[in-house]
NUTORKOL-145858 format. One line per 5 residues: their letters; for each residue x, y, z of N, C-alpha, C. Coordinates in Angstrom, 1 decimal. Each point is the difference from the previous one (the first is absolute). Layout:
BEGIN
A) X,Y,Z,X,Y,Z,X,Y,Z ~ ... $
REM end
This chain:
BEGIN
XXXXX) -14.1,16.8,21.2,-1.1,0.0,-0.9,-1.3,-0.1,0.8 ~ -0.7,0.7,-0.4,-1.9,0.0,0.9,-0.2,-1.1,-0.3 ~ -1.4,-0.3,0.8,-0.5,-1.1,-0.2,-0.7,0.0,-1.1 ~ -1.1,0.7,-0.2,-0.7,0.3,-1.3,1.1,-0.4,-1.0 ~ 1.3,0.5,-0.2,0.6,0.2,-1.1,0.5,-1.6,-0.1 $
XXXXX) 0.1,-0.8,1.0,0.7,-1.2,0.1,-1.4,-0.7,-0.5 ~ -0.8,0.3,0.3,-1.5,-1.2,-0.3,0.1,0.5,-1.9 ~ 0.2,1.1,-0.5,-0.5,0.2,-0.9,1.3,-0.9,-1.1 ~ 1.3,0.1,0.7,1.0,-0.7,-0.7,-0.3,-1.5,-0.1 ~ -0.2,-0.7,1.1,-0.1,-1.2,-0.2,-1.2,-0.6,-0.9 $
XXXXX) -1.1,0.7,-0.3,-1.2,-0.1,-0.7,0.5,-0.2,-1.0 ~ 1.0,1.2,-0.2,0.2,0.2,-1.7,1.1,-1.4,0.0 ~ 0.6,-0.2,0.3,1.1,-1.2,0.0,-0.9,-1.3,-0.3 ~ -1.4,-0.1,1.2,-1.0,-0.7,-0.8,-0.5,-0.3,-1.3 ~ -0.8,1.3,-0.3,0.1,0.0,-1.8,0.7,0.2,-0.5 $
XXXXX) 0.9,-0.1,0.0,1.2,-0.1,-1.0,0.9,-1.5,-0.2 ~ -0.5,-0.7,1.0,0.0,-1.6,-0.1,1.5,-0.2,0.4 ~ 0.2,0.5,1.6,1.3,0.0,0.7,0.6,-1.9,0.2 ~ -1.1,-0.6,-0.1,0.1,-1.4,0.6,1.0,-0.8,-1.6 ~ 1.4,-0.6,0.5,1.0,-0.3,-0.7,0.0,-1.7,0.7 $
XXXXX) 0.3,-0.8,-1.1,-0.1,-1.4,-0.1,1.7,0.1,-0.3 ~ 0.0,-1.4,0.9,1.4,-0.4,0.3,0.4,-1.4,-1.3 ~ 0.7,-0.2,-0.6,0.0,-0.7,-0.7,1.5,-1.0,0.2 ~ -0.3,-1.5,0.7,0.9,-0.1,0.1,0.6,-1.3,-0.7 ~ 1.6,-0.1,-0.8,-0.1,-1.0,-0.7,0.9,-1.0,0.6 $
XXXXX) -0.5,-1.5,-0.4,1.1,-1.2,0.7,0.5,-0.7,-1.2 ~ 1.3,-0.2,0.3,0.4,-1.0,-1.4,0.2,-1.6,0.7 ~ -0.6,-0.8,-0.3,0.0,-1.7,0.5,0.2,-0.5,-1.1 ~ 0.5,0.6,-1.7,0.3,-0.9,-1.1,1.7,-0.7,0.2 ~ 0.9,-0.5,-0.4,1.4,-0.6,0.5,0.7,0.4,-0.8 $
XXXXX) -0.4,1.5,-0.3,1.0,0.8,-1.3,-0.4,1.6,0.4 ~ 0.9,0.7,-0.1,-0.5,1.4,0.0,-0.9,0.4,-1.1 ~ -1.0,1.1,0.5,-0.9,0.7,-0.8,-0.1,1.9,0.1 ~ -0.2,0.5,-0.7,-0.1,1.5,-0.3,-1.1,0.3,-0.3 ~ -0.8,0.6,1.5,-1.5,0.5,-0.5,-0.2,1.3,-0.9 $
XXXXX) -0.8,0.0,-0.8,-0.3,1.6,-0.7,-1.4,0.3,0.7 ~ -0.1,1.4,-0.3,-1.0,0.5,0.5,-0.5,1.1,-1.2 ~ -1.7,-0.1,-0.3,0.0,1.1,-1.0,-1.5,0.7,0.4 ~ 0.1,0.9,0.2,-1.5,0.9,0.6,-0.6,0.0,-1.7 ~ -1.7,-0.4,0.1,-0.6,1.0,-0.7,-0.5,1.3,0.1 $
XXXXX) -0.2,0.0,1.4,-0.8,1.5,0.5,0.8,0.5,1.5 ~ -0.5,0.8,0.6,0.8,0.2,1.4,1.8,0.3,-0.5 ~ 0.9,0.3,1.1,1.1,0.6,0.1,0.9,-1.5,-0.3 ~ 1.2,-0.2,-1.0,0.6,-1.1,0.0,0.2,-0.7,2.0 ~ 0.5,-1.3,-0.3,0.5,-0.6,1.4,1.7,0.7,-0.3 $
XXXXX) 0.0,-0.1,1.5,1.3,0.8,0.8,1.2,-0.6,-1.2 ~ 0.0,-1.4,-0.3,0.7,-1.0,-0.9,-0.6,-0.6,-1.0 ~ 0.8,0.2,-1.0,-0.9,-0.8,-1.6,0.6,-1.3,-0.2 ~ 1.3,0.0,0.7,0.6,-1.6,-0.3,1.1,0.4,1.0 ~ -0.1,-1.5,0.8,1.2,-0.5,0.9,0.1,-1.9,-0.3 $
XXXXX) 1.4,-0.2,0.7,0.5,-0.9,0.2,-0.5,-0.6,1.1 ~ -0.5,-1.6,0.2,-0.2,-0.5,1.1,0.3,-1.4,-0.1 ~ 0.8,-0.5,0.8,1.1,-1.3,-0.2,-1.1,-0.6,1.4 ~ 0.3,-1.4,-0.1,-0.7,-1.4,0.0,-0.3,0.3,1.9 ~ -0.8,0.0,0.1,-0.8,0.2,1.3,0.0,1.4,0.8 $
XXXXX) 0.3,1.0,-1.0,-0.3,1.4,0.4,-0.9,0.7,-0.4 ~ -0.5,0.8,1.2,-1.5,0.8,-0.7,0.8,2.0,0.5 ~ -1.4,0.3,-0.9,0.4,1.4,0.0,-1.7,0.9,-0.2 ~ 0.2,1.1,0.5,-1.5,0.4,0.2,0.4,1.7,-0.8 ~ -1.6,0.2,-0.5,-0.2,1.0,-0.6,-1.2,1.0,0.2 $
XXXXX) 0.1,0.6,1.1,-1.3,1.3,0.1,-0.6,0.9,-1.3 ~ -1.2,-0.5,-0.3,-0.6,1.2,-0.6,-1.6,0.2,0.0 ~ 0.3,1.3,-0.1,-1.5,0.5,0.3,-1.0,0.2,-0.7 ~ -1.5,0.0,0.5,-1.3,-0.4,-0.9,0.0,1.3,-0.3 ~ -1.2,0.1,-0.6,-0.5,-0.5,-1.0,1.2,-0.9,-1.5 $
XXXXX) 0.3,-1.0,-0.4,1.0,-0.5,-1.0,-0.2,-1.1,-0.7 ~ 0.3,-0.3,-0.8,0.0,-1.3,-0.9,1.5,-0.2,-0.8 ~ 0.1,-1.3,0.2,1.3,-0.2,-0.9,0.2,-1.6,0.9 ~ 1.1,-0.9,-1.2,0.5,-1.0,-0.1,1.0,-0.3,0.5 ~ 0.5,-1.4,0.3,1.5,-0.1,0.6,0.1,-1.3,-0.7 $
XXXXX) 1.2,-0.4,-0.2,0.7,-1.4,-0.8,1.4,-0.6,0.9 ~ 0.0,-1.0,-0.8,1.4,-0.4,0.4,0.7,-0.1,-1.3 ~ 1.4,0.2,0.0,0.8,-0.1,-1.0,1.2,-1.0,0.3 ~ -0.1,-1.0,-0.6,1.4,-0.9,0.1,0.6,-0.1,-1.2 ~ 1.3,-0.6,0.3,1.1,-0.3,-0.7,1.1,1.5,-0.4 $
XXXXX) 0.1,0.8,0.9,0.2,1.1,-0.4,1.7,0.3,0.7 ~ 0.8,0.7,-1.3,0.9,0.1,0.1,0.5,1.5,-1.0 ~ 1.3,0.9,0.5,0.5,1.0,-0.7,1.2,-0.8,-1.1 ~ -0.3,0.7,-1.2,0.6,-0.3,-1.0,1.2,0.6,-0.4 ~ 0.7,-0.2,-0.7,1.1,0.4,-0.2,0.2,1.8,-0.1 $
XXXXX) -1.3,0.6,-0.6,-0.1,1.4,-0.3,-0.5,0.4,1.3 ~ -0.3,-0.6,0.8,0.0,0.2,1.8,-1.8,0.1,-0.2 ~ -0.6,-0.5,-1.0,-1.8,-0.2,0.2,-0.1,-0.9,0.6 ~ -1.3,0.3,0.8,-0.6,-1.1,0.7,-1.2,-0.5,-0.9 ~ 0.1,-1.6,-0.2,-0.8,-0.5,-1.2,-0.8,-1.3,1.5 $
XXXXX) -1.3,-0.4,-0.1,0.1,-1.1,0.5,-1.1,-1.0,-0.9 ~ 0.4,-1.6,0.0,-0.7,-0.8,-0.6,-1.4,-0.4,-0.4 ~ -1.2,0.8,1.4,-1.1,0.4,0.0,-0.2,0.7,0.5 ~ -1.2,1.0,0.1,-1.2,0.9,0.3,1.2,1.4,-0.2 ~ 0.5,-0.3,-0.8,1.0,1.1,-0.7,-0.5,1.3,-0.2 $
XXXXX) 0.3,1.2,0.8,-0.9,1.9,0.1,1.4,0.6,-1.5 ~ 1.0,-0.3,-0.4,0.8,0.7,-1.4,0.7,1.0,0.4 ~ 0.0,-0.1,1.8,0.3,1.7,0.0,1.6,0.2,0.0 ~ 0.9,-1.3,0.0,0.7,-0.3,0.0,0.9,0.4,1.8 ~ -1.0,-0.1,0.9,0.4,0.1,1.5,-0.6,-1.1,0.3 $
XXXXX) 0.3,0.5,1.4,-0.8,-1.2,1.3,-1.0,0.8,0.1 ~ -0.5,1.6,0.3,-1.0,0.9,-0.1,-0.7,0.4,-1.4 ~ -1.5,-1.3,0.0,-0.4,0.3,-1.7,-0.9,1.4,-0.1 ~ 0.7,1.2,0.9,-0.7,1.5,-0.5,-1.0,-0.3,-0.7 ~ -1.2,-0.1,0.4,-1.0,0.1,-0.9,-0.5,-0.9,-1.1 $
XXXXX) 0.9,-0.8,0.0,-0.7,-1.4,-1.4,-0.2,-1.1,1.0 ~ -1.0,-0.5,-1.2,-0.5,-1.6,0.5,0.6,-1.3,-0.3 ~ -0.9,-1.0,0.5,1.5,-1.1,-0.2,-1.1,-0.6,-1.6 ~ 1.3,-0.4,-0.4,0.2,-0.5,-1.4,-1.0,-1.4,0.0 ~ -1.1,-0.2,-0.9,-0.3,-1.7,0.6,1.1,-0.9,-0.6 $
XXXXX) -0.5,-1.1,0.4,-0.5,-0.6,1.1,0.4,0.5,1.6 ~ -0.8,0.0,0.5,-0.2,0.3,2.0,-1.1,-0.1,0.7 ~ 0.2,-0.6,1.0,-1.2,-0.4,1.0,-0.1,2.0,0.5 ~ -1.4,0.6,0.5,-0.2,0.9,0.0,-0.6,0.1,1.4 ~ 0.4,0.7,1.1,-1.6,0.4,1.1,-0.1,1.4,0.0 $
XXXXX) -1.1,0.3,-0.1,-0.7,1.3,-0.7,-1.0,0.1,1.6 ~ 0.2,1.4,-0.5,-0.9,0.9,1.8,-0.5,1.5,-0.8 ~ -0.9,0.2,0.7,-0.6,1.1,0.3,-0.3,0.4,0.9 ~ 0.6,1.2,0.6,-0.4,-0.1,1.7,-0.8,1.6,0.2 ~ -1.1,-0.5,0.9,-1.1,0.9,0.2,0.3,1.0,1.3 $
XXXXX) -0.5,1.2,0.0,0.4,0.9,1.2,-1.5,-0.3,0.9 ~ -0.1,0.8,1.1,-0.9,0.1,1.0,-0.7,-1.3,0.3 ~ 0.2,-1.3,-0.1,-0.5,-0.9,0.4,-0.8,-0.6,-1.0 ~ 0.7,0.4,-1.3,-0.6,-0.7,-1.0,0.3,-1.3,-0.5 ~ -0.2,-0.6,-0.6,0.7,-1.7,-0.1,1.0,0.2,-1.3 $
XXXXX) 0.9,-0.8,0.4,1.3,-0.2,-0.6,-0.9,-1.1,-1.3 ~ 1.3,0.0,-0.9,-0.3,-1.1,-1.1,1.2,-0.6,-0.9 ~ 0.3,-1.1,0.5,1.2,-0.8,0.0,-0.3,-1.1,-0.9 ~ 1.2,-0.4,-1.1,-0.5,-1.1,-0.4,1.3,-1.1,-0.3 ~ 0.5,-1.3,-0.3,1.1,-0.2,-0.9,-0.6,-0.4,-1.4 $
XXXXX) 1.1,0.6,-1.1,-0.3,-0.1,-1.0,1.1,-1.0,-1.0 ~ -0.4,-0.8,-1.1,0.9,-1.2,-0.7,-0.7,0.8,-1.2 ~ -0.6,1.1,-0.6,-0.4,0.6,-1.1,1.0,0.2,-0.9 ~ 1.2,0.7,0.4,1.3,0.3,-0.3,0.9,-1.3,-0.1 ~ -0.6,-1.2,0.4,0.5,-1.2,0.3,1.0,0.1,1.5 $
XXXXX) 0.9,-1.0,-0.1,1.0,-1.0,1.1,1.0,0.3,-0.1 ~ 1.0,0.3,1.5,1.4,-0.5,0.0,-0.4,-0.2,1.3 ~ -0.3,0.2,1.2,0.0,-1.1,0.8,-0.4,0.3,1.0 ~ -0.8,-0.8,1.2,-1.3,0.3,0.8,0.3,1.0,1.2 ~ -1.1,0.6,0.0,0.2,0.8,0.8,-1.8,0.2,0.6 $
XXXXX) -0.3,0.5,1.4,-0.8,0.6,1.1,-0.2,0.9,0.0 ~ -1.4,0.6,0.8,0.0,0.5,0.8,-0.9,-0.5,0.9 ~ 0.2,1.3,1.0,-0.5,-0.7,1.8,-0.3,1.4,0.8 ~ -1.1,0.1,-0.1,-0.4,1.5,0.8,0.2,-0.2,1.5 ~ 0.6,1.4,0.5,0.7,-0.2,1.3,-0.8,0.9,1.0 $
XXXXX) -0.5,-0.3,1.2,-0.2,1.1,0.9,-1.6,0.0,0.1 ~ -0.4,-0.5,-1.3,-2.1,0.3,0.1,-0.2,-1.6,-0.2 ~ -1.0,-0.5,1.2,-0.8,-1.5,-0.3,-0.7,0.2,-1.6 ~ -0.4,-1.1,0.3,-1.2,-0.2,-1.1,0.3,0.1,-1.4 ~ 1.3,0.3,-0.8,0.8,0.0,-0.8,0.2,-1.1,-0.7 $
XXXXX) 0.5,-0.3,-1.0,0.6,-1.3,-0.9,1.0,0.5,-0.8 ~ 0.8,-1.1,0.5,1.1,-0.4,-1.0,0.1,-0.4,-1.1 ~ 0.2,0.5,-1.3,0.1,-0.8,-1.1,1.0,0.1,-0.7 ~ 0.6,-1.2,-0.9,1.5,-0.5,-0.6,-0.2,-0.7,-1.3 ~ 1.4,-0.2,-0.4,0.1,-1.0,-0.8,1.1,-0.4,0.5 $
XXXXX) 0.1,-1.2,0.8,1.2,-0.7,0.9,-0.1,-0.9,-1.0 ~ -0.1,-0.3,-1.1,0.3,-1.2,-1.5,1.7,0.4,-0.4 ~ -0.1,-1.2,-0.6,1.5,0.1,-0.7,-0.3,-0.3,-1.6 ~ -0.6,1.4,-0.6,-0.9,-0.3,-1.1,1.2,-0.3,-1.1 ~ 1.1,0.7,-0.2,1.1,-0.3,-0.6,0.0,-1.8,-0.6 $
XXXXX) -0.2,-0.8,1.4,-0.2,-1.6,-0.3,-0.5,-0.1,-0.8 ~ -1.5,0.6,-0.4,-1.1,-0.7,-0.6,-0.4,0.9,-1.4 ~ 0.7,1.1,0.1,0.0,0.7,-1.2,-0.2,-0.7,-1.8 ~ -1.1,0.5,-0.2,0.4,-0.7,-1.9,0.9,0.4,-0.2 ~ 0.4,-1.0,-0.8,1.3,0.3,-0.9,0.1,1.5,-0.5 $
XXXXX) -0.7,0.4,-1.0,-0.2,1.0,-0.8,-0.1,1.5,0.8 ~ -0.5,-0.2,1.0,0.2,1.1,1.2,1.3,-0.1,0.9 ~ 0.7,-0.7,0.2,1.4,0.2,0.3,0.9,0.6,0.0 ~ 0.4,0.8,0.7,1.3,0.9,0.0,1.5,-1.0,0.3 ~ 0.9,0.2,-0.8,1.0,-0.9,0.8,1.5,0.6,0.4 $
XXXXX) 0.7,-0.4,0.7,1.2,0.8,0.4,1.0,-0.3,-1.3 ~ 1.3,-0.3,0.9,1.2,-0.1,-1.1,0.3,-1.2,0.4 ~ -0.6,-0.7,1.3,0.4,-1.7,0.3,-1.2,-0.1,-0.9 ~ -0.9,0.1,-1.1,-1.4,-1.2,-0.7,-0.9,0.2,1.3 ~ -0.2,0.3,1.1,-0.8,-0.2,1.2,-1.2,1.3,-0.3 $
XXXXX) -1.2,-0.8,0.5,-0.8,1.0,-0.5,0.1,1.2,1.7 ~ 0.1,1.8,-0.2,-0.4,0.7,0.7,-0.8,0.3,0.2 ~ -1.1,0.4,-0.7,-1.1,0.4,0.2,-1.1,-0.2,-1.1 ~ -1.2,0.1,0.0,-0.9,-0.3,-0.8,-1.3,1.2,-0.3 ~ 0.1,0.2,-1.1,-0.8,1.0,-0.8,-1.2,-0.1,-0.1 $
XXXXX) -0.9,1.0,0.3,-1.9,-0.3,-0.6,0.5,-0.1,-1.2 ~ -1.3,-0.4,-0.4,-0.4,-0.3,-1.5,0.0,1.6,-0.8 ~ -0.3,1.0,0.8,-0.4,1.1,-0.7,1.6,0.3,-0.6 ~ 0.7,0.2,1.1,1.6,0.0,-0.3,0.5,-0.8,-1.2 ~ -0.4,-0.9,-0.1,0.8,-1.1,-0.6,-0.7,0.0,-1.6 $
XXXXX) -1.0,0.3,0.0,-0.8,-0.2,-1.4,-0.8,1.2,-0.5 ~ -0.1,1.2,1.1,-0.9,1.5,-0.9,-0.7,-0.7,-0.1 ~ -1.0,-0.6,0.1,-1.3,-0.5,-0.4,-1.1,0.4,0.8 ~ -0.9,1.0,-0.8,-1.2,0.9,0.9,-0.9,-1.3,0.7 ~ 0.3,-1.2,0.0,-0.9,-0.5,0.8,0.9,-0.7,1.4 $
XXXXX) 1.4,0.3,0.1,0.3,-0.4,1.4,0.3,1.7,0.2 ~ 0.2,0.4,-0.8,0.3,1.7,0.8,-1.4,0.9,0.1 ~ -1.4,-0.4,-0.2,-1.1,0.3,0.6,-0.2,1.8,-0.6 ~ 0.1,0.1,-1.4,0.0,1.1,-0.9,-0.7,-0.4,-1.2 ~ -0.2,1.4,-0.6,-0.8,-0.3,-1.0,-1.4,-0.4,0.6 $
XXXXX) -0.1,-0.9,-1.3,-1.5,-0.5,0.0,0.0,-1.1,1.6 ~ 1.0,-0.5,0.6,0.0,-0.4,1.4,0.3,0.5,0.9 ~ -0.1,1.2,-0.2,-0.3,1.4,1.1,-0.8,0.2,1.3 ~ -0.7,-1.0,0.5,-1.1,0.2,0.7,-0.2,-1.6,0.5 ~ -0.3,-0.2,1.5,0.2,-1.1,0.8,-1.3,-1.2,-1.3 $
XXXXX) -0.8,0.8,0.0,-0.9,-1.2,-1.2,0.6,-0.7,-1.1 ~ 1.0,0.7,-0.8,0.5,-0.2,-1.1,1.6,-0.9,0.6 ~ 0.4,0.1,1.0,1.6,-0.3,0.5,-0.1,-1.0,1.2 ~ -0.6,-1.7,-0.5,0.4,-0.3,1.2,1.1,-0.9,0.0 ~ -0.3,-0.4,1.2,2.1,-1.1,0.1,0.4,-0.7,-1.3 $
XXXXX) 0.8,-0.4,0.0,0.7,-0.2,-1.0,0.8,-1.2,0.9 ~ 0.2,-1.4,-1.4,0.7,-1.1,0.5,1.3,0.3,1.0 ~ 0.5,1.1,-1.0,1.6,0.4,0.6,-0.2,1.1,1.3 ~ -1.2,0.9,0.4,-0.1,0.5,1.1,-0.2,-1.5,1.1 ~ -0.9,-0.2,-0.2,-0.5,-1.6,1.1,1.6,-0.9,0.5 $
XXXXX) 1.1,0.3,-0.7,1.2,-0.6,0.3,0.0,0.9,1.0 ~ 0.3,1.1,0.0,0.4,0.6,1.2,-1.1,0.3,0.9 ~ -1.1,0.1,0.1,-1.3,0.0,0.7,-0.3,-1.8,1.1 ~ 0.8,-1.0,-0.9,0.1,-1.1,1.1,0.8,-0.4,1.1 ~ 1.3,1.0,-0.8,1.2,0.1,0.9,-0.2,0.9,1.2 $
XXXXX) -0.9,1.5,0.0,0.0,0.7,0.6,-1.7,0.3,-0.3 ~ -0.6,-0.2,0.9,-1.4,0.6,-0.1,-0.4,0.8,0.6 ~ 1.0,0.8,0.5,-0.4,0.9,0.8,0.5,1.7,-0.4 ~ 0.7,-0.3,-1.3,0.7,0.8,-0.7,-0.6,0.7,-1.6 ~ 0.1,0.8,-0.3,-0.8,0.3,-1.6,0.3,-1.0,-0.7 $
XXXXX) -0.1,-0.5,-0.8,0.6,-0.8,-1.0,-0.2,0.7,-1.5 ~ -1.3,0.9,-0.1,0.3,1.0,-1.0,-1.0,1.1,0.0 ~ -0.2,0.8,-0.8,-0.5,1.3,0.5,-1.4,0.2,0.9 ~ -1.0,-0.9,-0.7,-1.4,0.1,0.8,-0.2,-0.7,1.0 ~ 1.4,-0.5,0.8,-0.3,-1.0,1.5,-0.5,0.4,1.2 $
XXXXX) -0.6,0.9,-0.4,-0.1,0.9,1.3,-0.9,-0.7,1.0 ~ -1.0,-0.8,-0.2,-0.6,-0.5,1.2,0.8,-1.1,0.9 ~ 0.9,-0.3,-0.3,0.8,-1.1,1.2,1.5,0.4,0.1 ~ 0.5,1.5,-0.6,0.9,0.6,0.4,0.6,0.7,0.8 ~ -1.3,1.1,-0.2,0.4,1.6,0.8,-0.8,-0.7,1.7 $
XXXXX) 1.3,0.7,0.6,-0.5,0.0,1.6,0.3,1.5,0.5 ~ -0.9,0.1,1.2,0.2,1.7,0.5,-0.1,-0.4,1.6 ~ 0.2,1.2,0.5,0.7,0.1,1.1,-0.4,1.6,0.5 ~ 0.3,0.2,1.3,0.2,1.3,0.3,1.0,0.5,0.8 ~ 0.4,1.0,-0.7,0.9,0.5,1.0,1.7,-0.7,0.6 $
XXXXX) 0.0,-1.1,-0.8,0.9,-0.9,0.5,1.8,0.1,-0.2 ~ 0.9,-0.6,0.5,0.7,0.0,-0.5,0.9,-1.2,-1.1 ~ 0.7,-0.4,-0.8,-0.1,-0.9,-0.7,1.0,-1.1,0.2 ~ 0.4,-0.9,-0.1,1.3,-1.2,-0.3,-0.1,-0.4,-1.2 ~ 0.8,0.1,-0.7,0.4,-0.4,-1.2,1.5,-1.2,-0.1 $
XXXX) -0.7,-1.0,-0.3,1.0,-1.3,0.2,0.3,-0.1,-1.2 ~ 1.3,0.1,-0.6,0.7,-1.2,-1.2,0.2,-1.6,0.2 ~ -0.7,-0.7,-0.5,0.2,-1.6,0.5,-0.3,0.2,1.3 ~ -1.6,0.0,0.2,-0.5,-0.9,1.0,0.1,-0.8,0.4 $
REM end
């Protein structure tokens, strides 16, 4: 290939936003977990759902320009009809690969947007969808970055009434208020549509003391969203 023709390829590789973030996941909870993955924009991730047993990580390449979520799913087991059902952050698809659906709330959420040519990334964790159980992240490779989590064990402290419980009575996971009650003023609709009209809520501030570094409901955005550039990511279950 010429040289001309090699400079003109790599340019275009430039704008077209060649630079791919590595995504890598660790499980430190004392139970297996099944991450899902769901793109809003950009080309799905290589994997929508895998298995990852108690101190194993697994990594996922994908390329910017993108946006989309990842979860963890526990309690998850194939049923007699050979489906795979699991006890939270449940995708219906009835596999370990949730093709394209999102997880069921309750679920702890970390949400990305990843920018091409040196644009800044936008990373957040989210408790909007509510809790099943804490999770990280940790930008890898660029200084000057922050980490932000909910390493809480919000399940403990969960109201009653927001409670999810298993088949032992034990609470698994815990639900926003929006979830739990349709009510336009924890789900930030309607006439509470707009950061003026929608602010915390008693039952957001439960999860906002446990994790403040995480949404606790839709208009959190000033002590939530963190950015980055260019980076690559760690994503921890039970920090």
């Amino acid at each position: 290939m010429e040289t001309t023709t090699l400079v003109v390829f790599f340019l275009s590789l430039l704008v077209s936003g060649s630079y791919s973030a590595t995504f890598t996941f660790t499980n430190k909870c004392p139970y297996t977990v099944w991450p899902g993955t769901l793109a809003g924009s950009g080309p799905s991730a290589p994997s929508t759902g895998f298995e990852l047993a108690t101190g194993a990580s697994a990594s996922l390449d994908i390329p910017a320009p993108w946006s989309g979520r990842f979860w963890g799913r526990t309690l998850c087991s194939t049923d007699s009809a050979g489906k795979f059902r699991c006890g939270t952050g449940d995708c219906a698809s009835g596999q370990v690969a949730c093709n394209g659906a999102g997880a069921i709330p309750p679920a702890s959420l970390v949400e990305f947007t990843l920018a091409t040519n040196g644009g800044k990334d936008f990373y957040d964790v989210s408790l909007v969808d509510g809790y099943n159980l804490p999770i990280s992240i940790t930008p890898q490779g660029m200084s000057g970055c922050n980490t932000t989590s909910c390493p809480a064990n919000m399940n403990s402290v969960c109201p009653p009434e927001l409670r999810v419980r298993g088949s032992d009575g034990g609470t698994i996971a815990c639900r926003s208020a929006c979830d739990a009650f349709n009510d336009p003023k924890y789900c930030c609709t309607v006439s509470f549509g707009l950061p003026s009209t929608c602010p915390p809520t008693n039952y957001s501030m439960v999860f906002k003391n446990q994790c403040p570094q995480a949404y606790s409901y839709a208009y959190d955005d000033k002590t939530s969203t963190f950015t980055c550039t260019s980076s690559n990511y760690l994503i921890t279950f039970c920090p």
